[in-house]
N, C-alpha and C positions, 0 to 999 in steps of 0.2 A: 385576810383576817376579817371575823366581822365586825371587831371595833373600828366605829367611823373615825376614830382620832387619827387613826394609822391609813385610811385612804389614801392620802394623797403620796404617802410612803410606796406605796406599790404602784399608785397613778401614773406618775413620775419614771419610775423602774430606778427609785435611788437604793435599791438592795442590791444594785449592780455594781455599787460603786467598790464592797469590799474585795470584788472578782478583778476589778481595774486596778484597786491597790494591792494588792497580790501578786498581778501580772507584770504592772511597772518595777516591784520590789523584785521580782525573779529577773528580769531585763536588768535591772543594776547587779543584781547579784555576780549573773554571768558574765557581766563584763569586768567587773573590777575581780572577778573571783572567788568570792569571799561573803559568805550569805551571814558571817556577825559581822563584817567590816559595812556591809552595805546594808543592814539595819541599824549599828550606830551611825552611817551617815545619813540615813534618811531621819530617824528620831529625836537624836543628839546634836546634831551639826545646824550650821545654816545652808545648807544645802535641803535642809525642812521645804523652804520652795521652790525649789527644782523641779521637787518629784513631785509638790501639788500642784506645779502645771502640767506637768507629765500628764499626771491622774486626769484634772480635770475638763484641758482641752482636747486630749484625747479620748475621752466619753463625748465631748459636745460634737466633737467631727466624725464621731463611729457613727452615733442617733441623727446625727442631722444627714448619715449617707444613708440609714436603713431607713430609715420614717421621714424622709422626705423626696431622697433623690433619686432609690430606688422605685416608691410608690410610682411619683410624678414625672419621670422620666424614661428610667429604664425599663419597667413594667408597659410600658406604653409606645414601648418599641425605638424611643427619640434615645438611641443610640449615643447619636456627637453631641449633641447638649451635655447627657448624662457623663462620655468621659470628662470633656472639658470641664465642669462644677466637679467633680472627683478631683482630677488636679487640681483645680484652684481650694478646693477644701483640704487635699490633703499638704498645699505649700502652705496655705493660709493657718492652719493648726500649727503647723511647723514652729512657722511668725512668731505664733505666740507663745510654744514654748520654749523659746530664744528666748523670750521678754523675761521668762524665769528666772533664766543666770542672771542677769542684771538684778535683779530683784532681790536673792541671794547675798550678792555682791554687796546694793544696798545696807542691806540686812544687818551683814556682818561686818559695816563701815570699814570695807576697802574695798580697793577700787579692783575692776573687773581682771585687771592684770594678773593683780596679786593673789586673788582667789582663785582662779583654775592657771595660773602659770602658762597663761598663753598673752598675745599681746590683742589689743582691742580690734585690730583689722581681721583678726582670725573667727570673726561671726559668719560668715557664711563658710566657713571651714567645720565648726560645730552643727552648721544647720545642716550644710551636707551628710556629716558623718553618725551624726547623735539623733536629734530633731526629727529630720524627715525618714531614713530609714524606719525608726522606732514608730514613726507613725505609718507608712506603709505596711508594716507588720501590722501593727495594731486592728486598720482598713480588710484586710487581708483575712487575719484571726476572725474577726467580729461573721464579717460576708461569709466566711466557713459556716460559723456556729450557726449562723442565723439561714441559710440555703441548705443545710444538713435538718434542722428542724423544718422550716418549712416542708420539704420533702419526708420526714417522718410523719408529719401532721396529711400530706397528699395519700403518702400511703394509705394512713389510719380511716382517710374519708372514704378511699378508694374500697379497701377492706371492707368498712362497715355498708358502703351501700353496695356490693356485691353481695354479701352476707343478708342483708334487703332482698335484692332483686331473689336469691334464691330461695327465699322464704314466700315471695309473692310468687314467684313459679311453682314451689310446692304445693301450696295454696290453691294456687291456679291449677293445677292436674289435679289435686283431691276435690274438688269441684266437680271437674271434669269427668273424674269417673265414677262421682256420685252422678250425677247428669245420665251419664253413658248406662249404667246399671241401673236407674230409674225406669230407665225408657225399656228395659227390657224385660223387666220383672212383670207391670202388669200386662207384657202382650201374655207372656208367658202363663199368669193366672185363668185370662180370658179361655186361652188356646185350650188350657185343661178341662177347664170350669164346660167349656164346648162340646167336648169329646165326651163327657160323661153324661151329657144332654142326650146328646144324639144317643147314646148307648142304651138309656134308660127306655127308650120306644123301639130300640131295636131287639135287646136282648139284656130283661134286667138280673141276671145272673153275672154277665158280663158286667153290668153298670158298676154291680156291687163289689167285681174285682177291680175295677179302674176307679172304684171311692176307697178302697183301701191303698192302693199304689199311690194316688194322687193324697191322703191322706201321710203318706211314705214320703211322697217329692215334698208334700207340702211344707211339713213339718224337718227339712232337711234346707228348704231356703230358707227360712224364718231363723229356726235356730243352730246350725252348722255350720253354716257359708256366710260368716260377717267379717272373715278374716278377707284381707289381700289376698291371700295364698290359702291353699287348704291341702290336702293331702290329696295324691294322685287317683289312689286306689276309691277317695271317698267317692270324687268324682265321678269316675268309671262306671261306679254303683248306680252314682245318679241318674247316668246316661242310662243305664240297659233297664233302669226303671221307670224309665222314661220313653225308650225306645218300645218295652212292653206296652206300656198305656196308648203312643202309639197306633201300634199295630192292630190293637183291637176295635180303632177306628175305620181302619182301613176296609175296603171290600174285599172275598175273599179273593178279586183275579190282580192284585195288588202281591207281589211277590219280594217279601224284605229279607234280606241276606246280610246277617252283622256276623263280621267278626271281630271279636275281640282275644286277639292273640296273649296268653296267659302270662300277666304284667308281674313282677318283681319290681313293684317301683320302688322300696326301702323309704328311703325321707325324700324324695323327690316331691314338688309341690307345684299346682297350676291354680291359675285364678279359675275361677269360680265363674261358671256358666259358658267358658269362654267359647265352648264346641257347641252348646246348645243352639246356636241360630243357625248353624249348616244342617244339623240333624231336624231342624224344624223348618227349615226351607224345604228339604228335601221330601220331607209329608205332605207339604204342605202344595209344593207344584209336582208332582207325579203324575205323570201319565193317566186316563181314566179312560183306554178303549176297553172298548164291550168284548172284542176280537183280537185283540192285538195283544204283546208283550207289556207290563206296565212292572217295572220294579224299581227298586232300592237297593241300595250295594252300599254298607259303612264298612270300614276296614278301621284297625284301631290299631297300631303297633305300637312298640319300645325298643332303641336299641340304643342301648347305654342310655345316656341323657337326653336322648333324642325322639321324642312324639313323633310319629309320623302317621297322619289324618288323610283317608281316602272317602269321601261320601259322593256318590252320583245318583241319580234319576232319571225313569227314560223322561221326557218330553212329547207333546204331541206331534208339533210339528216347530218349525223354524221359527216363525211367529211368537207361538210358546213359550219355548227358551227367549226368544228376544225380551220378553215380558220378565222371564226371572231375572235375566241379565239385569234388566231395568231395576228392580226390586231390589238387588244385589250393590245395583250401583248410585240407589238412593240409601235412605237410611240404615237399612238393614250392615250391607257391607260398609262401610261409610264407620259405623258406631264397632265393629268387629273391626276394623284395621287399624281405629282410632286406638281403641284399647289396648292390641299390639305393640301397635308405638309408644303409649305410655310404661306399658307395663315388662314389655320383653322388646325394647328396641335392638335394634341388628341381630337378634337371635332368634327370628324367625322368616318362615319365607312362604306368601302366599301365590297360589295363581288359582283362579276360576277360567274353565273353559265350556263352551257351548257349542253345538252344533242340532240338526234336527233331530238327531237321535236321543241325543242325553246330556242331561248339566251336568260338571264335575267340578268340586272342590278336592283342590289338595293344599294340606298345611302341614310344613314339617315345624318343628318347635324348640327349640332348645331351653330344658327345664334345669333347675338349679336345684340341689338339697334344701333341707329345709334351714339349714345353722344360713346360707347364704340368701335365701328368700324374705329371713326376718330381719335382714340390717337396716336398718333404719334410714341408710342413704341410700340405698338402693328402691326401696317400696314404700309405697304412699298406705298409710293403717287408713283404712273408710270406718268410716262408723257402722255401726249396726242398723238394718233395715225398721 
C-alpha cells in the first residue's frame, strides 16, 4: 500500500497471520470434527489460548526456518547444521505450544487435570501427539508454499530473460542483414554506373539502352525490394534485366546462354538480390581469350518449391579460378552464405566448384508461399533503403 502508516504491516508479513489463523482453526476443526464446535472453542472458551500459541509460535518457527535457516544454511550447502536447527526449532516451538495448555488451564482457574481430562504427567503425550505433529505440518506446508513460489518466480526470470535473449538475437540478425545488404547494393550501383561508361565511347545507342534498363533496375532497388521477401517472378525480371545490361558489356566472342525455364511461381517468394552476386561474378571473371572458347551458362529452374540455380564460366587457366575461388571465399561468398543462414536456414544447399576450365555455382533453394514468408517469427522486416 502506499500509505506509510501501513509499512510496517506488510514489512513484517503480519497479513500472514489471518492465513495461520485459518489454517490452525481448519487443524482443530478436523480433529474434534466439527467446524461450529471448534470455532466456539476457539472464540468462546478458554481454550482462546491454546490456539494463540498454535497461531503464534507456529508463524515464529515457519519465518525463523524461511528467512533465516534456509538463507544461512541450507542455501549454502551446510546440510547438518541446517537439519540439526530444524529439529531443534521444530521441538522447540513444540515447547512452547505445550506452555499454552497451561496457560488455558490458568486462565480458566483449574488445574491442568481438570481441563483436558488427562493427568499432569501426560505432557510429553500431548507434545507427541498434538504439538509437534501440528508443527511438522505446519514446517512442511510453509517450505511447500514457499519452494513452489520461488520456483514460479525462477521460471518468470527464466522466461523473461529468454524472451530478452530473443529479442537481442532478432535485433542482432536485422542488423546483420542490414550490414550484409549494405555491402552489396553499392558494388552493385558502381558495377552499373561502369558498364554504361564504358558503353557510352563504345556504342551510344547501346549506352542509351543500358540507361534505360539500368534506369528499370534502378528504380526496382530503391522502390520494390524493401521487403524481406518479394515475389519470385519480380525477381526473375530483375535478373534477365540485368543479365541484358550485362551482356551488352560484354565483347562480342563472350558467348552467354541463360535459361530461364518458364516459372509458375504463384505466391512463392525469395529475398531480394539473393542470386545477384553469382550472376555478377560470373561477368565479372569470364574468360577473355582472343582465340579460344569464353562463355556463360545461367540455368534457372522451379520444381514445386524448389529453385534450382546453375551459373558457370569458362576461366583462363587454373590460376584464374584459383583467384575467383579466392574472391568467393572472401567477402563476396562469405556475405551470400551468411544471408542463407539467416534467412532460409537448412532449406538450402550450396556448392562452388573450380577447375582450369570453368567456375561453377549451383544452389538449390527451398522457397515458401508468401502467407508463410510473412510470419513474423520466421523473417526479420529490414527497413527500407
Amino acid at each position: 500500500m502506499d500509505n506509510p502508516r501501513y509499512e510496517w504491516f506488510f514489512k513484517y508479513k503480519l497479513y500472514h497471520l489471518p492465513f495461520w489463523m485459518l489454517y490452525h482453526y481448519l487443524w482443530w476443526a478436523l480433529g474434534i470434527g466439527s467446524i461450529w464446535e471448534a470455532a466456539n472453542s476457539i472464540f468462546f472458551s478458554v481454550y482462546s489460548f491454546k490456539y494463540i500459541f498454535y497461531v503464534l509460535f507456529q508463524a515464529l518457527g515457519v519465518y525463523f526456518n524461511l528467512y533465516y535457516l534456509i538463507p544461512k544454511f541450507l542455501e549454502k550447502g551446510r546440510y547438518g547444521a541446517y537439519v540439526s536447527l530444524l529439529i531443534l526449532t521444530c521441538v522447540s516451538t513444540a515447547a512452547f505450544i505445550i506452555s499454552g495448555y497451561y496457560a488455558s488451564a490458568w486462565w480458566s482457574d483449574q488445574t491442568f487435570e481438570e481441563l483436558y481430562k488427562v493427568s499432569s504427567d501426560q505432557y510429553f503425550y500431548l507434545f507427541k501427539t498434538n504439538a509437534l505433529p501440528s508443527t511438522v505440518a505446519s514446517m512442511t506446508l510453509a517450505m511447500s508454499i514457499k519452494l513452489t513460489k520461488n520456483w514460479v518466480q525462477a521460471q518468470r526470470k527464466q522466461q523473461a530473460l529468454e524472451r530478452k535473449q530473443q529479442v537481442l538475437e532478432k535485433e542482432k540478425l536485422e542488423t546483420e542483414l542490414k550490414f550484409l545488404k549494405s555491402q552489396f547494393n553499392p558494388h552493385f550501383l558502381f558495377n552499373s554506373i561502369n558498364s554504361i561508361f564504358v558503353l557510352i565511347h563504345k556504342n551510344p545507342d547501346e549506352a542509351s539502352e543500358s540507361l534505360a534498363k539500368f534506369s528499370d533496375l534502378l528504380r526496382y532497388q530503391l522502390y520494390e525490394c524493401n521487403e524481406q521477401h518479394i515475389p519470385l517472378d519480380r525477381e526473375l525480371a530483375y535478373l534477365e534485366n540485368f543479365i541484358e545490361l550485362a551482356k551488352l558489356r560484354q565483347d562480342h566472342h563472350v558467348t552467354v546462354s541463360v535459361n530461364l525455364e518458364p516459372i509458375r511461381s504463384g505466391n512463392l517468394t525469395i529475398a531480394p538480390f539473393l542470386l545477384m552476386p553469382f550472376i555478377e561474378n560470373a561477368f565479372k571473371h569470364v574468360s577473355q581469350h582472343p582465340d579460344d572458347s569464353n562463355w556463360i551458362s545461367i540455368n534457372i529452374a522451379l520444381k514445386e518449391y524448389q529453385l534450382q540455380v546453375d551459373i558457370a564460366n569458362s576461366t583462363a587457366e587454373l590460376g584464374e579460378s584459383l583467384d575467383v575461388m579466392s574472391h568467393y571465399g572472401g567477402i563476396g561468398l562469405k556475405n551470400v552464405r551468411r544471408r542463407l543462414d539467416l534467412l532460409y536456414p537448412e532449406k538450402y544447399d550450396l556448392s562452388v566448384q573450380t577447375n582450369d576450365q570453368q567456375f561453377k555455382v549451383h544452389l538449390t533453394l527451398e522457397l515458401q508461399p508468401q502467407a508463410y514468408a510473412t510470419q513474423p517469427d520466421l523473417l526479420l522486416k529490414e527497413n527500407s533503403i
